[in-house]
C-alpha positions in Angstrom: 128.3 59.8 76.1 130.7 62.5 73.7 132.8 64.8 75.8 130.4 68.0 77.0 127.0 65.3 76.9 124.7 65.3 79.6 121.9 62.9 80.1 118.8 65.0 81.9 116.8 63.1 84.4 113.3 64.5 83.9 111.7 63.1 86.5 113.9 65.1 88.9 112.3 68.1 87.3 108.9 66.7 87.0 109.1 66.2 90.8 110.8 69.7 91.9 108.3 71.7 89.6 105.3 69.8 91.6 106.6 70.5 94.9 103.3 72.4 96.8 105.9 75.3 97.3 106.5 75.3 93.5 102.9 75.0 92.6 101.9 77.3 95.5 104.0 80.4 94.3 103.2 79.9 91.0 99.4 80.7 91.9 100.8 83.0 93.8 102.3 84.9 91.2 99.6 84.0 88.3 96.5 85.7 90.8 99.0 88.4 91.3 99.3 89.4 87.7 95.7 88.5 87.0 94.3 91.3 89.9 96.6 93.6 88.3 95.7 93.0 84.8 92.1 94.1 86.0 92.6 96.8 88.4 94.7 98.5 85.5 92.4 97.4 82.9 90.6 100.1 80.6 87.3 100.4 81.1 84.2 101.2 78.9 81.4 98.5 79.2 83.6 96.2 81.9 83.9 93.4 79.2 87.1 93.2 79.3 88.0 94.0 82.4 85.0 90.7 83.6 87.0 88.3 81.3 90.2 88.4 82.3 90.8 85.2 83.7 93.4 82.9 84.8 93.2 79.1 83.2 95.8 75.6 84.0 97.3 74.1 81.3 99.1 70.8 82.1 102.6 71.0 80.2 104.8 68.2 80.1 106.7 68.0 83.8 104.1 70.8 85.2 100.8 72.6 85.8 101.2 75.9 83.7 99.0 79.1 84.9 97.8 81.3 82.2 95.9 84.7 82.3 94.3 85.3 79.7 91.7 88.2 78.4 89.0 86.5 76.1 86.8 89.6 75.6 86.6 89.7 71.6 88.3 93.2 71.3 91.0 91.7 74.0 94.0 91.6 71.0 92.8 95.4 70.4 92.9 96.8 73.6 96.1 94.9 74.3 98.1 96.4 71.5 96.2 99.5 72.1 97.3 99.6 75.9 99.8 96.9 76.6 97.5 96.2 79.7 98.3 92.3 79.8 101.8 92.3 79.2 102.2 95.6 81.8 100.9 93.6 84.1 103.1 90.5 83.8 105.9 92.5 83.7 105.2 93.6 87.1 105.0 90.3 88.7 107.5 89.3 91.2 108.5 85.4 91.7 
């Protein structure tokens, strides 16, 4: 290796970000933002607000926790209100 290199060993990463206290927080966090995205949610008919939901993704070291809002008029009322990213921004890890 060139001066400044460094070799990453990904399986020390694969096996920190599967720890149970890793994985544990992150649902944690991900429910966390989820209630909040529907307790602050705008409601009309309770569409969107019912399909806010929180969905696992398997990345390449890690489980990845998304919520998402799949309503049809989700992308409207989120540049309307900024509800979804609100509520992410309020998380605490």
């Amino acid at each position: 290796m060139a001066d400044g290199e460094m070799e990453w060993n990904e399986g020390v990463f694969e096996t920190i970000l599967n720890l149970p206290v890793v994985t544990n927080r992150v649902d944690t966090v991900a429910a966390g933002v989820m209630g909040t995205a529907k307790a602050t949610a705008p409601v009309d008919t309770g569409d969107y607000e019912r399909r806010i939901e929180m969905r696992e993704k398997q990345a390449k070291h890690r489980k990845v926790k998304m919520v998402t809002a799949t309503d049809p008029k989700s992308l409207y009322i989120e540049a309307r209100t900024g509800n979804m990213a609100r509520a992410a921004r309020s998380a605490r890890a």
